[in-house]
C-alpha positions as semicolon CSV with decimal commas, in nm:
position;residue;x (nm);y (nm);z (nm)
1;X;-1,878;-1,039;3,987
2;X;-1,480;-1,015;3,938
3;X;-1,289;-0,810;4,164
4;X;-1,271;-0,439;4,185
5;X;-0,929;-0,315;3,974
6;X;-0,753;0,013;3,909
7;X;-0,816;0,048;3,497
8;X;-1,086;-0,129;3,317
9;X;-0,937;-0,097;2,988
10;X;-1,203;-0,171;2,690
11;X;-0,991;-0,269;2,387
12;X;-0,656;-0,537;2,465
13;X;-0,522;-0,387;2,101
14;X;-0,157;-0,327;2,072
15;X;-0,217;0,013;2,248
16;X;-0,441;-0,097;2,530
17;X;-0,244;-0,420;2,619
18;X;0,082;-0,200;2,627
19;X;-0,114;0,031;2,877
20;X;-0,195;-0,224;3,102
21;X;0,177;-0,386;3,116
22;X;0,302;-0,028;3,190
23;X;0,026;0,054;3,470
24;X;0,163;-0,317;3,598
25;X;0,496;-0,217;3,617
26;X;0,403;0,038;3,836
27;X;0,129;-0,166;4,025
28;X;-0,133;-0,052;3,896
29;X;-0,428;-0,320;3,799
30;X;-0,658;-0,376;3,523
31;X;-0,962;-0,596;3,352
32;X;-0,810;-0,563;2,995
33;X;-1,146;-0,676;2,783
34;X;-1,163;-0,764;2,418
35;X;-1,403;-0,882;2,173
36;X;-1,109;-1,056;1,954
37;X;-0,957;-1,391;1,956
38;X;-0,593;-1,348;2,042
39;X;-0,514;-1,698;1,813
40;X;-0,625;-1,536;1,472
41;X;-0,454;-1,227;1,579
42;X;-0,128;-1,429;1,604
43;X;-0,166;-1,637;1,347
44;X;0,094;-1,741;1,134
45;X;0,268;-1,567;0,779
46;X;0,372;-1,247;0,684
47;X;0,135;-1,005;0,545
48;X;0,325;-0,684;0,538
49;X;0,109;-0,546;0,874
50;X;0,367;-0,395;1,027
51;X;0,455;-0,108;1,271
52;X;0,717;0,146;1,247
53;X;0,859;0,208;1,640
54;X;0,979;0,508;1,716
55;X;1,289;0,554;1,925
56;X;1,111;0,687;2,204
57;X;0,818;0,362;2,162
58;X;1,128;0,104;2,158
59;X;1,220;0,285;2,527
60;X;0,841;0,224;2,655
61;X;0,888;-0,096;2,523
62;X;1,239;-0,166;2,690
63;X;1,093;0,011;3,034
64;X;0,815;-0,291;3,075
65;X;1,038;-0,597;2,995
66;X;0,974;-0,629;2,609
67;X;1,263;-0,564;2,452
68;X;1,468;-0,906;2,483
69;X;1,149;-1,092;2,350
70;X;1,143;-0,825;2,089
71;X;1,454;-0,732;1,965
72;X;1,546;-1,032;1,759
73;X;1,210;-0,948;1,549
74;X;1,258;-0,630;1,491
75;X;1,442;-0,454;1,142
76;X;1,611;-0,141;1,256
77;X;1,507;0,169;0,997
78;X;1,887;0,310;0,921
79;X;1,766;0,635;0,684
80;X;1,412;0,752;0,559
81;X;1,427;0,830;0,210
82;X;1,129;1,085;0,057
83;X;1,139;1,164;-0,291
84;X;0,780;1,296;-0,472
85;X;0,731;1,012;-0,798
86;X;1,104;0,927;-0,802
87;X;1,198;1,265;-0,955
88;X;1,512;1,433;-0,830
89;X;1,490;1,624;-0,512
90;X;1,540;1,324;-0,280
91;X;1,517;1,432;0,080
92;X;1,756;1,146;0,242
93;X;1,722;1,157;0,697
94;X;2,016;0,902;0,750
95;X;2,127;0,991;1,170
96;X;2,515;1,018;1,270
97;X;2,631;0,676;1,345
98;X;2,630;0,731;1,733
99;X;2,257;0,831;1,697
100;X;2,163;0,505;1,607
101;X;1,844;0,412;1,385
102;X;1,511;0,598;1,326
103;X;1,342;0,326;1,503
104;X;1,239;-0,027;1,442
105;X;0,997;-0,188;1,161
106;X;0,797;-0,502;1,378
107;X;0,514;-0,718;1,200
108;X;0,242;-0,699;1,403
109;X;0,202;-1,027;1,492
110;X;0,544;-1,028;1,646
111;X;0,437;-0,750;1,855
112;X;0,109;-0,880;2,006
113;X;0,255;-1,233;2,060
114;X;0,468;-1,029;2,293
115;X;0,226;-0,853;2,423
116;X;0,024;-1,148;2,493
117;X;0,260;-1,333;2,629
118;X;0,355;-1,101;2,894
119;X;-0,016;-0,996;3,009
120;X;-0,096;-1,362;3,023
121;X;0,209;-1,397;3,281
122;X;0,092;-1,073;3,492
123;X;-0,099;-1,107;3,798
124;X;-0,249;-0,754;3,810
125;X;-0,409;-0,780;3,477
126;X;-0,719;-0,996;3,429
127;X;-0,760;-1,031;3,042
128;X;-1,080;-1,116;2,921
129;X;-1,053;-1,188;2,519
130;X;-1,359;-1,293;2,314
131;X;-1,577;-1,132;2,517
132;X;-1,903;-0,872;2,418
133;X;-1,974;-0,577;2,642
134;X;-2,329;-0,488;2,632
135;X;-2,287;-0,231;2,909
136;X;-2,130;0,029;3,043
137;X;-2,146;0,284;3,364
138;X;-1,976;0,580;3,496
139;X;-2,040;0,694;3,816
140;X;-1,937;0,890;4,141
141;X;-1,739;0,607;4,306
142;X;-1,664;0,399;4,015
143;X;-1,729;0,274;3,647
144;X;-1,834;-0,096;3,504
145;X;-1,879;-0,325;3,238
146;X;-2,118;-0,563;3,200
147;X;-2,018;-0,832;2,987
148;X;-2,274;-1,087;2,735
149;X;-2,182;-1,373;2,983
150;X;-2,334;-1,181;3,243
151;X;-1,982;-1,102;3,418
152;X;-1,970;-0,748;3,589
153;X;-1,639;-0,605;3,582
154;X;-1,559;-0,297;3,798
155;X;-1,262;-0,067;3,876
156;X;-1,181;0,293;3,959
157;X;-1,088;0,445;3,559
158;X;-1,235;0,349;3,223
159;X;-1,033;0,394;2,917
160;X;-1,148;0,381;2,560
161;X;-0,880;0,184;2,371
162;X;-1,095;0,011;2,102
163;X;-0,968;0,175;1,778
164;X;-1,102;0,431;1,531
165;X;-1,445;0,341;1,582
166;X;-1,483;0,342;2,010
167;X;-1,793;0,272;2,119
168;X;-1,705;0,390;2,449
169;X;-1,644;0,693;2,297
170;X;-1,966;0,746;2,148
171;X;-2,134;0,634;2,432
172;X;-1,946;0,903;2,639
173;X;-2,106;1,157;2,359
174;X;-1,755;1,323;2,345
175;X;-1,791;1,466;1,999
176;X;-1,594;1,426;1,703
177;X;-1,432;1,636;1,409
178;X;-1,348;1,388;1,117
179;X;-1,327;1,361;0,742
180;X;-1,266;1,099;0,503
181;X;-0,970;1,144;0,249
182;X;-1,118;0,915;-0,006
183;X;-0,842;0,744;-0,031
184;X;-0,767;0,394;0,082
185;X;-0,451;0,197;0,200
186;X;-0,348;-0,125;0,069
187;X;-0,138;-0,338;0,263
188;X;0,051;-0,648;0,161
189;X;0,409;-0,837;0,159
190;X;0,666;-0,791;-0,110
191;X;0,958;-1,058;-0,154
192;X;1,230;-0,861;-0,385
193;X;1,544;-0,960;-0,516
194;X;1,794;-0,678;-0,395
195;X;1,840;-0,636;-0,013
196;X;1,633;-0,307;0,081
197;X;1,947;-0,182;0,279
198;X;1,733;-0,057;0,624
199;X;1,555;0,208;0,402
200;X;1,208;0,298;0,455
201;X;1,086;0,474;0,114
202;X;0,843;0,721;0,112
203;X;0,700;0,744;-0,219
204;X;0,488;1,031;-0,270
205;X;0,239;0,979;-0,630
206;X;-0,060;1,214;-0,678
207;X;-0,313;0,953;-0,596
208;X;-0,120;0,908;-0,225
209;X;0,223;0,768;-0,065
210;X;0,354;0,442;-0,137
211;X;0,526;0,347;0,108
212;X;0,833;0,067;0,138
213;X;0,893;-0,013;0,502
214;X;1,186;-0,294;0,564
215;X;1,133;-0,587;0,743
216;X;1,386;-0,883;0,820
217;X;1,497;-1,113;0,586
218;X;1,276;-1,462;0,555
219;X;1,403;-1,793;0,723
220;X;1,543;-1,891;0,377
221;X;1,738;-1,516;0,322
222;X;1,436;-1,430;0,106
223;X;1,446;-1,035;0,092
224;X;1,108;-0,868;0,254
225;X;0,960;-0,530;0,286
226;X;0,597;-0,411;0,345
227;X;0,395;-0,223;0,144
228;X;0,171;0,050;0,247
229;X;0,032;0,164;-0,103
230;X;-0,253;0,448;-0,100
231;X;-0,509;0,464;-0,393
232;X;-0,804;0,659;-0,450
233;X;-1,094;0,499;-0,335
234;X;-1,296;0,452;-0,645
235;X;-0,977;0,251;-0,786
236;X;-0,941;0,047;-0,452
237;X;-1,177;-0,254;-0,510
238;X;-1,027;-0,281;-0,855
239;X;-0,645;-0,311;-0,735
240;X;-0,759;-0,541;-0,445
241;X;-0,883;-0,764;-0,729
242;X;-0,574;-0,786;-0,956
243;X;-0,426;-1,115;-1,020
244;X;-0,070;-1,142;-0,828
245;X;0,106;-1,092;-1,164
246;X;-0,087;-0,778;-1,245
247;X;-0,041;-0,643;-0,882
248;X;0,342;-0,703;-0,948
249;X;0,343;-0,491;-1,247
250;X;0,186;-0,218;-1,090
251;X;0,393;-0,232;-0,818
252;X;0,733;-0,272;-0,969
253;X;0,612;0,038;-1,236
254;X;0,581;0,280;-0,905
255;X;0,930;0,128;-0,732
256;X;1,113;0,241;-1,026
257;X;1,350;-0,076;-1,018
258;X;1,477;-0,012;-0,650
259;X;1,466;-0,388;-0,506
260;X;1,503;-0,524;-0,837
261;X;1,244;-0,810;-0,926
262;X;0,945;-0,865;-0,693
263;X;0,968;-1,204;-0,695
264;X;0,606;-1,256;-0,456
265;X;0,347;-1,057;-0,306
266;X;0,185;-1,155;0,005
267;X;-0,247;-1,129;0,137
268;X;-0,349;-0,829;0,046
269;X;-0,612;-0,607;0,290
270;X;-0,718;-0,286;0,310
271;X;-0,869;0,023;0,480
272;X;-1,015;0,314;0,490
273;X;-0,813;0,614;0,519
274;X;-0,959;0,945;0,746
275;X;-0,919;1,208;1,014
276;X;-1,047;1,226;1,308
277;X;-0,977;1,409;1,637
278;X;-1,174;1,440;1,961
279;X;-1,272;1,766;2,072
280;X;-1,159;1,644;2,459
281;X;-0,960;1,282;2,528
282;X;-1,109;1,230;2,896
283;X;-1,459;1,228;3,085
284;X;-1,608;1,153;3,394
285;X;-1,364;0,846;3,530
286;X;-1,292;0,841;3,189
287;X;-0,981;0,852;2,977
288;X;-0,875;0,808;2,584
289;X;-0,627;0,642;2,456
290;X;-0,466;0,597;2,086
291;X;-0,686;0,569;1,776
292;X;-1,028;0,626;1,996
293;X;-0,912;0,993;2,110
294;X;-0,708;1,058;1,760
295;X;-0,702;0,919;1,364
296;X;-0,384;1,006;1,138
297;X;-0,315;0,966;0,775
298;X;-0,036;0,677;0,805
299;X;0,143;0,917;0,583
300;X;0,431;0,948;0,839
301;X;0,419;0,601;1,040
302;X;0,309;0,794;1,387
303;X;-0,025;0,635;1,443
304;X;0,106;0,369;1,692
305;X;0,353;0,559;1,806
306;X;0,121;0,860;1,900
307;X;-0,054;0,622;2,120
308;X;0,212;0,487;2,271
309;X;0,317;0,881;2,392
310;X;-0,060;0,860;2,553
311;X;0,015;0,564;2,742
312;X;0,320;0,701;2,907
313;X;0,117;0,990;3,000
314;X;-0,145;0,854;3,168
315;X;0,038;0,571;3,340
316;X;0,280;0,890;3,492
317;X;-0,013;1,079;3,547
318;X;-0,148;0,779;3,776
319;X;0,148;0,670;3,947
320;X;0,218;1,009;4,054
321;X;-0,148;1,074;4,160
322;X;-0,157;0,728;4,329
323;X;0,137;0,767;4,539
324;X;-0,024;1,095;4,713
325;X;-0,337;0,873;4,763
326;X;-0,554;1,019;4,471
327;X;-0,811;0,748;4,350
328;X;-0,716;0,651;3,954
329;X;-1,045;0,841;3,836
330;X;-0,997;1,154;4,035
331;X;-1,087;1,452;3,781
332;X;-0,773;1,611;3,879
333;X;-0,530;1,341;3,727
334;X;-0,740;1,341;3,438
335;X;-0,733;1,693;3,378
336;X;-0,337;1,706;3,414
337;X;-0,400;1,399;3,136
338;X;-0,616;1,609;2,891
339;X;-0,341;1,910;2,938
340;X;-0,079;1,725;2,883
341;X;-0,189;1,508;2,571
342;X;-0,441;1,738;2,387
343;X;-0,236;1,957;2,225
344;X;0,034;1,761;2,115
345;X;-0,129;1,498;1,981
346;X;-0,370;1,752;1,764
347;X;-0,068;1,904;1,649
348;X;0,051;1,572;1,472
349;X;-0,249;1,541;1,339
350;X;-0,253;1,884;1,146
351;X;0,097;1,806;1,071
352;X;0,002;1,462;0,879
353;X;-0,330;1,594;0,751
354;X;-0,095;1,906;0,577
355;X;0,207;1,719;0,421
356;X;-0,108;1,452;0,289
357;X;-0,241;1,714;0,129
358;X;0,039;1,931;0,034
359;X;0,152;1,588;-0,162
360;X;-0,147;1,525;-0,296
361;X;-0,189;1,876;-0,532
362;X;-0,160;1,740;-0,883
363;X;0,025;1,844;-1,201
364;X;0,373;1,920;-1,296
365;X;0,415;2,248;-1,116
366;X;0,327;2,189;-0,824
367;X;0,547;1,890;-0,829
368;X;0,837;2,079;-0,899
369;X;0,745;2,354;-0,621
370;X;0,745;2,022;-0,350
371;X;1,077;1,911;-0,441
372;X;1,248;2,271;-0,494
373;X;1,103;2,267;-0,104
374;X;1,264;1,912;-0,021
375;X;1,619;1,957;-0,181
376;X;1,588;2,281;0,072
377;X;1,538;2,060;0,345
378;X;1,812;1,836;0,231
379;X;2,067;2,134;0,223
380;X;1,999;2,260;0,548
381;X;2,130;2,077;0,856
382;X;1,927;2,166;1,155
383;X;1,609;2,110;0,948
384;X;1,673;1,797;0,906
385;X;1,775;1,663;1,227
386;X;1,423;1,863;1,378
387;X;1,268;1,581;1,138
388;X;1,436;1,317;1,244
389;X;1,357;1,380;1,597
390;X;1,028;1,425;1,533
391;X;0,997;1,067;1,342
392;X;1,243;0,887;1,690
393;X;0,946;1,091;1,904
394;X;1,204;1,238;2,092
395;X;1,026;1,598;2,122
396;X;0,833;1,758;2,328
397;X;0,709;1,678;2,697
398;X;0,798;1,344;2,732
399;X;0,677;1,061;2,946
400;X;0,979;0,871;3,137
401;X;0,875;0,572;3,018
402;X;0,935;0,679;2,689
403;X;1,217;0,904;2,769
404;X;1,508;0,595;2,790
């Protein structure tokens, strides 16, 4: 049996290994357990899985020790450009020069290597990768896992960081509203002769957003974005299965010329695209982080970001209860939590789940109704910078962690 900790965090993802290096830094201890190999999950070449980080994320980030590992990985986002199938009626966020960028574009690998890294250095987290749970319990005094090894691991909180599809969510029985857009996201690499300039495009076709997110140049200058391109499901295996050359065509047909010739396309994977929202984020000695309490539409690059805002929370929630002697799991702390989280992540979600559908109403008219609406937005100031804030994360109740 391993020693009792604070946290017994199931899922060591990019949002549940971030918790546990925050709860660290404020020494607060955790079994961070994981069913994935951390090797294949740092493996090398680019494949255009990336993250978008927020301003407020990058401060999380810089508040546990992360950014001088990250920094020289990272591809600062200087404007956001939205424009609905190329048309005029561009919508262009580009910040004052003192404001610095909309955030940061990171491939994923670079941001679990340090991640890793930094967990595997830290004394008050015990990481357990590769490894099955086949049980859990919740009770009075404490919760557990029991692991296929036969390892028990105990501590004082569990949180449910596994993804989308928790199983320590369902096994709470905290239910569940979801729907599926029928839609799927493709992901790859692009290579592209023109320099993308630090713009993230945002696409928008009637099928879904396709989505140009820029990432540094390769070791050789070799000019690299990431693609996030959404297609209706029924037309997903099909695109998947395009030769290299065909998948360039297609691709270069919807980019309109913008990065001149795409000159290579990296692996290309996909998934599913769908709502979901729990109807409460926190149990008995339980709490929910990230994709497990809340699914998005990646329509506006918040997923990771979103749970990154839950991590500040709880870790503040915590620390502050912990200092007046509260246990982690006391139903107070998690009830300040579920107040302070609830709301604002649900309201992102309706926000994403309107503007996906608002964008996705076909035909002509409506088309020209969407960007009457955006060249609005793009006359009007104040609207604008509320949008920009929004996408830096810089809104709202924030955690200091997150809050610079």
């Amino acid at each position: 049996m391993d020693e009792k900790r604070d946290l017994l965090i199931l899922g060591g993802g990019l949002v549940g290994m971030t918790l546990a290096l925050a709860a660290a830094r404020k020494g607060i201890s955790s079994h961070v357990v994981d069913r994935a190999d951390p090797a294949e999950l740092t493996a090398e070449g680019f494949d255009g899985r990336a993250s978008a980080i927020s301003t407020a994320s990058w401060n999380l980030f810089t508040n546990i020790g992360l950014a001088d590992r990250l920094e020289p990985h990272g591809c600062g986002i200087a404007s956001i450009a939205v424009t609905d199938q190329m048309k005029p009626g561009e919508i262009d966020f580009t910040p004052e020069p003192h404001e610095g960028t909309l955030g940061r574009m990171f491939a994923n690998r670079e941001l679990r290597l340090a991640l890793f890294e930094a967990a595997s250095d830290e004394p008050l987290i015990a990481w357990h990768s590769k490894a099955e749970i086949v049980g859990r319990q919740r009770g009075e005094h404490g919760v557990s896992a029991r692991l296929a090894d036969g390892r028990e691991l105990n501590a004082s909180l569990m949180i449910g960081a596994e993804g989308r599809g928790s199983p320590t969510r369902e096994d709470a029985g905290i239910s569940i509203a979801k729907w599926d857009y029928s839609h799927r996201a493709i992901i790859t690499g692009l290579v592209h002769e023109k320099p993308h300039g630090n713009v993230a495009w945002e696409i928008f076709y009637p099928a879904g957003p396709f989505a140009l997110l820029p990432m540094l140049d390769g070791e050789n200058g070799e000019h690299r974005s990431a693609l996030v391109w959404t297609v209706d499901e029924k037309d997903a295996a099909g695109t998947l299965k395009l030769s290299d050359r065909a998948f360039l065509a297609e691709v270069e047909k919807r980019m309109g010329g913008l990065f001149g010739e795409i000159r290579s396309v990296g692996a290309r994977s996909s998934y599913p695209l769908g709502f979901h929202h729990t109807a409460r984020i926190t149990g008995e000695r339980l709490a929910l982080v990230g994709d497990a309490a809340h699914g998005i539409h990646p329509i506006a690059g918040q997923g990771l970001n979103l749970g990154l805002r839950d991590v500040g929370a709880l870790v503040e929630v915590l620390a502050d209860g912990m200092r007046l002697g509260l246990d982690p799991g006391d139903a107070q702390l998690l009830t300040r939590y579920e107040n302070w989280r609830g709301l604002d992540s649900f309201m992102v979600a309706l926000a994403t789940d309107g503007l996906t559908r608002l964008f996705g109403i076909p035909g002509k008219t409506a088309s020209a109704i969407r960007r009457f609406g955006m060249a609005g937005v793009q006359r009007i100031p104040v609207l604008k910078t509320w949008f920009m804030d929004e996408a830096r994360g810089v809104t709202g109740d924030m955690p200091e962690l997150l809050s610079g």
